[in-house]
N, C-alpha and C positions, 0 to 999 in steps of 0.2 A: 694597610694597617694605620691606626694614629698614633699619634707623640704616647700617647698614654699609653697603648699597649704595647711600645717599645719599649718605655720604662718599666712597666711592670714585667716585662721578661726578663730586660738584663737585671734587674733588683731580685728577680728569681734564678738568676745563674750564679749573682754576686750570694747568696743565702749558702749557696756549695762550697765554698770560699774556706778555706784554713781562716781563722777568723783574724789573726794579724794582715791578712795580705786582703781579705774580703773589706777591713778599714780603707785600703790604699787606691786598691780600686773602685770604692765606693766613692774617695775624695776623688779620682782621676774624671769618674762618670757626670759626679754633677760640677765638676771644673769644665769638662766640658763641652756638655747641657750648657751651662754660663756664657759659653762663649759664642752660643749657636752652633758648636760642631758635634751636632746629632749620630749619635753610635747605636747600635745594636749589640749589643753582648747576645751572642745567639749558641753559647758552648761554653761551660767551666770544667764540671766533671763526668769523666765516663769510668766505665767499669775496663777490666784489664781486656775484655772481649768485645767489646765497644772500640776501645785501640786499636786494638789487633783486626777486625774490619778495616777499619780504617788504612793500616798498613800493607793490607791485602792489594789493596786498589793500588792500580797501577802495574802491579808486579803478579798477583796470582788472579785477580779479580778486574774485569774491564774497567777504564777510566784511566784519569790520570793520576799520578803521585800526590799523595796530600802529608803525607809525614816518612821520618825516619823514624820514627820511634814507635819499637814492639809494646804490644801491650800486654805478652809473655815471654819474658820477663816484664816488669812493667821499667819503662822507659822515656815514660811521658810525664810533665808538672800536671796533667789534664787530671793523672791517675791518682783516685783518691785513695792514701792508703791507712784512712784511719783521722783527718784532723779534716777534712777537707782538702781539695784541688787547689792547685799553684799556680794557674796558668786560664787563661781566658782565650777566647776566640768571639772577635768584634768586625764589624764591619756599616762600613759611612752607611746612614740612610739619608733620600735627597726628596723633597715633593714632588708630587706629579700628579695631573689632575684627578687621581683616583684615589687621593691619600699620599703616604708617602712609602717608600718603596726600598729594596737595598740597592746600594750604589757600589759594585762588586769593584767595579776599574777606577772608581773615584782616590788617585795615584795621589793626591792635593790633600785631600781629608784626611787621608791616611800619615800623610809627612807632619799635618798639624796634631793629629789623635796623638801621634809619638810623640812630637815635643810638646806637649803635654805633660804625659807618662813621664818621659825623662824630669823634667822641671819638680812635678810632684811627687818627685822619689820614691825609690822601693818598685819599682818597674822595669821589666828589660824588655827591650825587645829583639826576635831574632832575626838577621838581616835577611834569612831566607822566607821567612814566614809572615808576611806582611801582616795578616791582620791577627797575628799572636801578640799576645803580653803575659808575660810571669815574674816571678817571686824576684826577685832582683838579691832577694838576702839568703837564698840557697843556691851553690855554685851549678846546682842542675839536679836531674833527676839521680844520678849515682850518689849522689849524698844522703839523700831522704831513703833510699834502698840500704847505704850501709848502717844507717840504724837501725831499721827494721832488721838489718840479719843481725847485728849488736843486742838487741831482745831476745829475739829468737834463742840463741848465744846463751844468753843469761837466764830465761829460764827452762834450758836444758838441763844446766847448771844444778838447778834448785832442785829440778825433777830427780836428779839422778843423786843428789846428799840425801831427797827425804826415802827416794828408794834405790836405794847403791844397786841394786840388781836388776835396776831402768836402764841401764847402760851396757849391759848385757848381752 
């Protein structure tokens, strides 16, 4: 792959982005890009069945573990439920005489990509998930779940005053 069609992917993951948090990591990407520490954003958002794949592996499906988090219920910042995805999945890319390539165990890149991320606020990262980053201003995925059922909630609510006999 070249520089350029690494950016243009991760700028096509960042477009999935909640748009507050698609800002933060758009500043983090060309911070750096700036510094020469070339990323890939190769994941933002999946669907709740796209997770839950994901969570299979390992445990009902061969491979090895890649998440804790179901994608029914949804459990992941990945899952978008309506504003965009919270959550990115990035990984070093390094040159090598055929272009440049990803750099899976580059352990270095990855301790710089984060303080980065940290420096440029509004990013966390998970200690177990090396090449995760999300929303740093949502305390996790059960937060963004208890307003979706706060909706839901509310127009139950509505449903059942404009027909008292919806409740029935």
């Amino acid at each position: 792959m070249t520089l350029r069609e690494a950016l243009e992917r991760s700028e096509s993951h960042i477009k999935r982005l909640e748009p507050n948090f698609q800002a933060k990591v758009a500043k983090w990407l060309k911070e750096c890009w700036a510094k020469k520490v070339f990323i890939l954003i190769y994941c933002s958002a999946r669907t709740p069945e796209e997770q839950e794949k994901l969570y299979a592996q390992g445990r009902t499906k061969p491979g090895k573990k890649v998440t804790n988090a179901r994608g029914i219920p949804p459990q992941s910042l990945h899952i978008d439920l309506g504003r965009g995805a919270r959550a990115i999945d990035f990984v070093p890319i390094a040159q090598s005489g055929t272009g440049w390539q990803v750099a899976w165990d580059d352990s270095e890149t990855y301790a710089i990509a984060h303080k980065i991320a940290e420096a440029s606020g509004g990013l966390r990262r998970l200690d177990w998930e090396e090449p995760h980053l999300e929303d740093a201003s949502v305390s996790g995925w059960r937060e963004l779940v208890a307003t979706q059922k706060e909706e839901v909630k509310k127009e139950k609510k509505k449903v059942s005053l404009k027909n008292p006999w919806a409740s029935r």
